[in-house]
N, CA, C and O of each residue as an XYZ file, in Angstrom:
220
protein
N       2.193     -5.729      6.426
C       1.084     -5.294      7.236
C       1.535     -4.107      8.085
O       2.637     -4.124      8.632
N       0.708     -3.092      8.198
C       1.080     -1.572      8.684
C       0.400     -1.674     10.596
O      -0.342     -2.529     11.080
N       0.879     -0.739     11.107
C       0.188     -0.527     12.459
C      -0.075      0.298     12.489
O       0.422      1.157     11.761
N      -1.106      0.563     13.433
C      -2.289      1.509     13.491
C      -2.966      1.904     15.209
O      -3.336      0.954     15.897
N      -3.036      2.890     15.591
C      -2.969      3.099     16.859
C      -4.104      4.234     16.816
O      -4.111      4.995     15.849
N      -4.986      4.362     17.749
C      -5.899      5.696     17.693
C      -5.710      6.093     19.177
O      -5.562      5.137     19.938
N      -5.685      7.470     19.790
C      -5.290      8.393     20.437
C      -6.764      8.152     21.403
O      -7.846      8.237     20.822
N      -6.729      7.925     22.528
C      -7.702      7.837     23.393
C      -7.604      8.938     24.761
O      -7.724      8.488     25.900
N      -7.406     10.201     24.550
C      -7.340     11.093     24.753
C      -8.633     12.223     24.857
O      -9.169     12.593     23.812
N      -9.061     12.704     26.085
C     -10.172     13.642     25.918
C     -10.409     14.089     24.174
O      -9.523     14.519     23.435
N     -11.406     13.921     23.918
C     -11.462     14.718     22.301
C     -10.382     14.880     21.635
O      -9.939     15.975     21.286
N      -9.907     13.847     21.422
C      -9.052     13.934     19.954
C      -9.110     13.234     19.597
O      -9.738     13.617     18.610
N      -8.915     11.642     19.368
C      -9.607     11.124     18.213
C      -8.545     10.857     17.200
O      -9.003     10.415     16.146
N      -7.026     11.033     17.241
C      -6.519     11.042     16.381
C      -5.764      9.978     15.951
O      -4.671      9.814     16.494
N      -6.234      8.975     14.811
C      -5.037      8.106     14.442
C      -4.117      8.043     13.982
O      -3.844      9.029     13.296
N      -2.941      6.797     14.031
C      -1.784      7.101     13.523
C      -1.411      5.852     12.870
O      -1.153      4.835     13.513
N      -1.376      5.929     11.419
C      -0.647      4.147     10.954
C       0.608      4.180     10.445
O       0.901      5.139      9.732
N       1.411      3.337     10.658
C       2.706      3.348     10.378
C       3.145      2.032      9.597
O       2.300      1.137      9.627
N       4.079      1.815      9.044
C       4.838      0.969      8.090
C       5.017     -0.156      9.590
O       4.274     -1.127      9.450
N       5.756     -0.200     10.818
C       6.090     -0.943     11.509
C       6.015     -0.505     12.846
O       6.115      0.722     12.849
N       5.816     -1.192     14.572
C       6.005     -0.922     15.447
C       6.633      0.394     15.615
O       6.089      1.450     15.939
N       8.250      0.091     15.257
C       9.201      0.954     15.252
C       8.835      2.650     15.203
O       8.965      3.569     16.011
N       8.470      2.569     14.235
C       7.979      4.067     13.174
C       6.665      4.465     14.469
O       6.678      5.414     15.252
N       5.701      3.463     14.340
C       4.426      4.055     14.787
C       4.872      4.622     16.448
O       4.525      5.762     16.759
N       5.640      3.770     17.452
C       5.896      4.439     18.473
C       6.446      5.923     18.014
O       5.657      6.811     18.336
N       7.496      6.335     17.408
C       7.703      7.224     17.164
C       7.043      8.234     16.652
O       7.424      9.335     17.049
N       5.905      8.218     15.662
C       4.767      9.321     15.301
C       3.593      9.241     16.472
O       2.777     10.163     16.489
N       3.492      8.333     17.308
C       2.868      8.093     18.675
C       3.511      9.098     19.557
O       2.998     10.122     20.006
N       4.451      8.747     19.696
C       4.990     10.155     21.164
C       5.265     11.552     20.199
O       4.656     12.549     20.586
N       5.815     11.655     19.422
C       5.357     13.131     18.648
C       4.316     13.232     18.461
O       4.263     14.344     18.986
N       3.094     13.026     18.085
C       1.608     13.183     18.557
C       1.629     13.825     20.141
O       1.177     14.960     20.293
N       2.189     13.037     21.375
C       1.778     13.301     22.460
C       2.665     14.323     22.478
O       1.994     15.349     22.370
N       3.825     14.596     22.556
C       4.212     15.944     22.754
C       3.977     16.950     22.588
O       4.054     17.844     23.431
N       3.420     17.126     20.765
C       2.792     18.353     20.259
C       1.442     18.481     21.046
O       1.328     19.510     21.712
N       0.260     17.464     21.073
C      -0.703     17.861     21.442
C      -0.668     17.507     22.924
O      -0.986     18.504     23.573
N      -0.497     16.837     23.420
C      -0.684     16.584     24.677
C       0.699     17.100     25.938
O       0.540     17.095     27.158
N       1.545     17.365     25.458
C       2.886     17.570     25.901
C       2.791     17.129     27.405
O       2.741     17.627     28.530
N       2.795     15.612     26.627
C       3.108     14.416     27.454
C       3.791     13.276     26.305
O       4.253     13.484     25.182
N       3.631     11.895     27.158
C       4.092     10.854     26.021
C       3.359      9.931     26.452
O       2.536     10.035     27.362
N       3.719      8.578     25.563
C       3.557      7.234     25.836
C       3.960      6.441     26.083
O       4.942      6.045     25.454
N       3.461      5.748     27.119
C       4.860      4.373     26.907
C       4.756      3.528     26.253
O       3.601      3.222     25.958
N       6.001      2.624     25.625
C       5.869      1.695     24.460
C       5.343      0.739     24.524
O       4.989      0.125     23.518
N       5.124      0.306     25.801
C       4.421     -0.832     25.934
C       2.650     -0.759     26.096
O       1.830     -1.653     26.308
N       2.500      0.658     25.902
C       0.757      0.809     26.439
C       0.427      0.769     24.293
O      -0.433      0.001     23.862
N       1.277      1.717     23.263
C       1.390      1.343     22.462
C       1.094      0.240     21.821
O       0.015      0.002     21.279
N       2.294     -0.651     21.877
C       2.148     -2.251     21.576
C       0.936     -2.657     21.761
O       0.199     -3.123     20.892
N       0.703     -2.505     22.828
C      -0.724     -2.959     23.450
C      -1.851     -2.528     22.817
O      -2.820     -3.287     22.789
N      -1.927     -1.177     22.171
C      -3.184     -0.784     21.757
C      -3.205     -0.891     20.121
O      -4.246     -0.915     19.465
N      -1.864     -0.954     19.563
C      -1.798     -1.038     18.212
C      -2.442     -2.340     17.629
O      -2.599     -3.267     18.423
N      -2.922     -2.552     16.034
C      -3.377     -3.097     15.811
C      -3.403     -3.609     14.081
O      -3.587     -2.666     13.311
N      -3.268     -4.726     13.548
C      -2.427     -4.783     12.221
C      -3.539     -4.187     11.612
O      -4.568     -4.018     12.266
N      -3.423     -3.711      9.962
C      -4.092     -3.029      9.014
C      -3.348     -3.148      7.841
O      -2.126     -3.083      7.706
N      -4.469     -3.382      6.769
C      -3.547     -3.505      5.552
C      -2.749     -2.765      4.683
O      -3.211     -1.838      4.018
N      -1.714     -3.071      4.647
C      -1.072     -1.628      3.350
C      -1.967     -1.416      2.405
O      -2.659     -2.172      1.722
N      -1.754      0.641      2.525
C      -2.382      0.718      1.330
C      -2.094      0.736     -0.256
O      -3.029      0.826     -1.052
């Protein structure tokens, strides 16, 4: 089962699914750096992620 996180950010909109926690924090704060050049914390993450099925 994959995780899946969507970007709740003024107008963007952007999701992110990943193979595991692990991975998805990590394409999570590279998301925020490039676009937001800010980050996340891992625990607001955890919190918002959500299981999804492999495709």
């Amino acid at each position: 089962m994959s995780k899946q996180w969507a970007c709740n950010e003024h107008e963007c909109g952007v999701v992110i699914t990943a193979a595991d926690l692990d991975e998805l924090v990590a394409k999570v704060n590279q998301h925020f750096t490039e676009a937001h050049d800010s980050y996340e914390l891992e625990e607001m993450i955890e919190d918002a992620a959500i299981d999804v099925a492999d495709a």
